[in-house]
C-alpha positions in Angstrom: 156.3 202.3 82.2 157.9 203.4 85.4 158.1 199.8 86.8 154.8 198.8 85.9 153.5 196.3 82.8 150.1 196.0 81.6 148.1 192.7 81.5 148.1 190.5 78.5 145.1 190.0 77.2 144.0 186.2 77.4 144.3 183.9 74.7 141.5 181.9 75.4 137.6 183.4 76.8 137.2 183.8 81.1 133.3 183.7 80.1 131.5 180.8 81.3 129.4 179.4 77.9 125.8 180.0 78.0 123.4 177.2 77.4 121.6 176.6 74.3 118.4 178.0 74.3 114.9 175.6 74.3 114.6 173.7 71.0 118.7 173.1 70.6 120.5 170.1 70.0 121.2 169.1 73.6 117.9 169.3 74.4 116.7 167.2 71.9 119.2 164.6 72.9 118.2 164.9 77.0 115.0 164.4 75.4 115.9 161.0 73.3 117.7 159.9 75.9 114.5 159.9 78.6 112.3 158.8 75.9 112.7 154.7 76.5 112.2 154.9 79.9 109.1 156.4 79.2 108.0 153.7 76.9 109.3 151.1 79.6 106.9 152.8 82.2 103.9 152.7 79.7 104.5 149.1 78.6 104.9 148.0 83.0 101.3 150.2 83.0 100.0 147.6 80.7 100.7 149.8 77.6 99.5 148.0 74.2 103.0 147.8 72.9 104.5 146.2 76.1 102.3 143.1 75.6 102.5 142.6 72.1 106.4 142.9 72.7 105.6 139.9 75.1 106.8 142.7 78.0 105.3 141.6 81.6 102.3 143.2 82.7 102.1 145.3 85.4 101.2 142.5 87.9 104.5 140.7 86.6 103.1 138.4 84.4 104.5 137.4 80.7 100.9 137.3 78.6 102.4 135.9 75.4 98.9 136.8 73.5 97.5 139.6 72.0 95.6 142.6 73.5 92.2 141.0 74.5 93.1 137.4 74.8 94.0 136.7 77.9 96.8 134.7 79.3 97.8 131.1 77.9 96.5 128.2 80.4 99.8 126.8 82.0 100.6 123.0 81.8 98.8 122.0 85.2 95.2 123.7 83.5 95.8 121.6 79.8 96.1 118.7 82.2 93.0 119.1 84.2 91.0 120.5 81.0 92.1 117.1 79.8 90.9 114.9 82.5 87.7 115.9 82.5 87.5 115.7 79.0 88.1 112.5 79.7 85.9 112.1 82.6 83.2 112.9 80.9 83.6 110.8 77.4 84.0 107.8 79.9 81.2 108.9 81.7 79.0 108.7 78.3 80.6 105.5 76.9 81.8 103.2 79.9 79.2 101.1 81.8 80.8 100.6 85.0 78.7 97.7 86.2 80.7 95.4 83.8 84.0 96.6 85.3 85.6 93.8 87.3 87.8 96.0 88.9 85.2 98.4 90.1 84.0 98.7 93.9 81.7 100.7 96.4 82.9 100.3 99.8 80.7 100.9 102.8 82.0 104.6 103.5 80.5 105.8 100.1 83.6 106.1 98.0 84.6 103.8 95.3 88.0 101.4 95.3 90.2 99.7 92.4 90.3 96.2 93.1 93.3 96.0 90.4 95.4 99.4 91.9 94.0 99.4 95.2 93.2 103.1 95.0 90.3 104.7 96.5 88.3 107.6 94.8 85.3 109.9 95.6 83.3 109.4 92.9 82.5 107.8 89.5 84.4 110.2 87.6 87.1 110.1 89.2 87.3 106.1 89.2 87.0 107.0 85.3 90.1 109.3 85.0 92.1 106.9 86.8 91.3 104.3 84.3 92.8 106.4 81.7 95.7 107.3 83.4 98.8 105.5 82.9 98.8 103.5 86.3 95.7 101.5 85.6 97.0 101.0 82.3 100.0 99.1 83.1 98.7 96.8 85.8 96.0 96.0 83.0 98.9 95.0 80.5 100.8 92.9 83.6 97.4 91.1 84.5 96.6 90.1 81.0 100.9 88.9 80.4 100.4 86.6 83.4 97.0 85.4 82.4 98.9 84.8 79.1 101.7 82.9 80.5 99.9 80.7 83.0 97.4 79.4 80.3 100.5 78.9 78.4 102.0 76.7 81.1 98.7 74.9 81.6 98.6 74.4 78.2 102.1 72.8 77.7 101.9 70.2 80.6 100.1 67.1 79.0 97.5 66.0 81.1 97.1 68.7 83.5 93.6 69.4 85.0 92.7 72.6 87.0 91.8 71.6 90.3 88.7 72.4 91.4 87.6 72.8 95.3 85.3 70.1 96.4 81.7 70.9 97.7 79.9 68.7 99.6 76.9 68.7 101.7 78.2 67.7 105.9 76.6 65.0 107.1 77.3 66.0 110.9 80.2 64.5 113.6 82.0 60.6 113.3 81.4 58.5 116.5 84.7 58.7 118.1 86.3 56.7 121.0 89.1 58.2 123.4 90.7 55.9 125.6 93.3 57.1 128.2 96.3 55.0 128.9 99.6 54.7 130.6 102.7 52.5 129.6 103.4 50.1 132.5 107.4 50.1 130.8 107.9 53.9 131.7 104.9 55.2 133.2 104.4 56.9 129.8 100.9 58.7 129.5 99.5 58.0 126.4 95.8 58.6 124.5 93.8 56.2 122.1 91.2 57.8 119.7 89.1 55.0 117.9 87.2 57.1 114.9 84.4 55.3 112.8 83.6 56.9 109.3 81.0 54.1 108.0 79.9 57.1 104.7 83.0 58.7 104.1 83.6 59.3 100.3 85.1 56.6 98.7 89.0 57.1 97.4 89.3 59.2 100.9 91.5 58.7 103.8 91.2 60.8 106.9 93.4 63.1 107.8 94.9 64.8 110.9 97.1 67.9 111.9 97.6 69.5 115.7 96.6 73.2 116.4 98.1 75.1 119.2 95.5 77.4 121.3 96.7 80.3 120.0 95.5 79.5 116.2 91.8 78.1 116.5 89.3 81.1 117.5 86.1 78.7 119.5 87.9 78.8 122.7 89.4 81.6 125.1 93.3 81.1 124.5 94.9 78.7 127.1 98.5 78.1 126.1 98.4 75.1 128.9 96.4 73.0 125.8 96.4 72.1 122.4 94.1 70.2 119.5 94.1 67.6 117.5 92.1 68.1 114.4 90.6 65.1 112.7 89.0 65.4 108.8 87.0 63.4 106.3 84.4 63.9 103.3 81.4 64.2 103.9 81.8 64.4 107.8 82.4 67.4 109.7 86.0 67.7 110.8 86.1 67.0 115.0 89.2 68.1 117.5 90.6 66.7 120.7 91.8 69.1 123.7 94.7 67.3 124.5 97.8 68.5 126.9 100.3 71.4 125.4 103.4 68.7 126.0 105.5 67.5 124.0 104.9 64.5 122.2 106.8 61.5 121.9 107.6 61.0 117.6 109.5 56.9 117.8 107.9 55.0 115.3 106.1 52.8 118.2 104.8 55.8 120.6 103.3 57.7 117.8 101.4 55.9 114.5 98.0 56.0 113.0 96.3 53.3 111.0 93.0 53.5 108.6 90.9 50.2 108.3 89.5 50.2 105.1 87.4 47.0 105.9 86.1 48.5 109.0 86.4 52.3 107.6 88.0 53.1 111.5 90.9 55.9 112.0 93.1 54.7 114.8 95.4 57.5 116.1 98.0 56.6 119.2 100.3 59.6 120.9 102.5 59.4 124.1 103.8 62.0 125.8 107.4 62.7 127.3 106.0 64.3 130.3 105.8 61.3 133.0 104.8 63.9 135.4 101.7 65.3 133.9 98.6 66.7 135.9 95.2 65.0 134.9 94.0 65.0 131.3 91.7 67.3 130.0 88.0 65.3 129.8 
């Protein structure tokens, strides 16, 4: 009235809503809502229920067992628990004098001679025959021992050789005559070798070593031997010139008199312009 209107009264409250007092609804819901992060907190404390849930520990650690148990051993610790169960039933049932493959070295330690392996001590050695390593170069020794005797067995005839042993009767008498080819001027030596007991059946038989390959001498490369063997004598060599030897079929021959039981063994050398021989 007069140029003035009165206020409306609202449709809906201005008053802010209170909130529900202690024990309501909401407040048991804030409550249900903290209560699993509580439990998770007990069960990382090492609560009873977080382990038997199979929950980790509170050093991070996934149990798997019940309360009082302790952890399970992991696959490294079955392994060792195993070898030296094994150790130790070897140790009570192997006699490791009748191993062929079993060795002490001079340091101490013991070696398999079939594996080439070294170990510290017995039980050790032990464990490694049990372990799959040993075991299959035992099953490839005993194939090829198979298959050899079954070659030896399928050739008709065939001996095994066996390594003569004899009883040396000392050196030969030997003759060395030095000599020069009036033709060419062609040095040239002459060994005469009398074998009056060798075995009979046997021939002797030469071969040259260089300097560097025999270990009696100090190395000179300026000389080289001539090595001279029969049964029962002890095999001889000749310190001849490192030249190079003349190989036509009338500069270089040997000859064995059966009759006389003499080696005869001729050699020129290319080298017209050699220094004097060795004596």
């Amino acid at each position: 009235v007069g140029g003035f209107s009165l206020p409306l009264p609202c449709p809906c409250p201005l008053r802010a809503e209170q909130p529900p007092p202690r024990g309501t609804a909401g407040t048991e819901g804030r409550q249900d809502r903290t209560g699993p992060k509580k439990e998770r907190l007990r069960s990382l404390l090492g609560g009873k229920q977080g382990r038997e849930d199979g929950v980790p520990d509170a050093d991070g650690a996934d149990r798997g067992g019940k309360t009082g148990s302790g952890r399970m051993s992991s696959e490294s610790q079955q392994n060792q628990d195993r070898r030296e169960r094994l150790r130790k039933l070897a140790l009570e049932t192997v006699d490791l004098n009748k191993d062929p493959y079993f060795m002490r070295n001079h340091l101490g330690t013991y070696e398999c001679k079939l594996c080439l392996t070294i170990h510290s001590n017995e039980g050790n050695y032990l464990a490694h025959t049990q372990g799959k390593r040993h075991q299959t170069n035992i099953a490839r020794r005993s194939a090829r021992d198979a298959y050899e005797a079954q070659q030896a067995s399928a050739v008709p005839g065939h001996v095994a050789k066996q390594q003569r042993k004899t009883v040396k009767i000392g050196r030969p008498g030997y003759r060395v005559t030095k000599q020069r080819d009036p033709s060419n001027g062609q040095r040239s030596l002459l060994f005469l070798i009398d074998y009056p007991e060798i075995d009979e059946g046997l021939q002797p038989r030469h071969r040259f070593m260089s300097a560097y390959e025999q270990k009696i001498e100090p190395v000179d490369r300026k000389y080289q031997y001539i090595l001279v063997a029969a049964e029962p004598y002890e095999t001889i060599a000749f310190k001849v010139p490192n030249r190079e030897i003349d190989t036509a079929a009338d500069k270089f021959f040997t000859n064995w008199d059966r009759d006389n039981l003499t080696f005869t063994l001729q050699l020129h050398f290319k080298d017209k312009k050699m220094g004097d021989m060795p004596p």
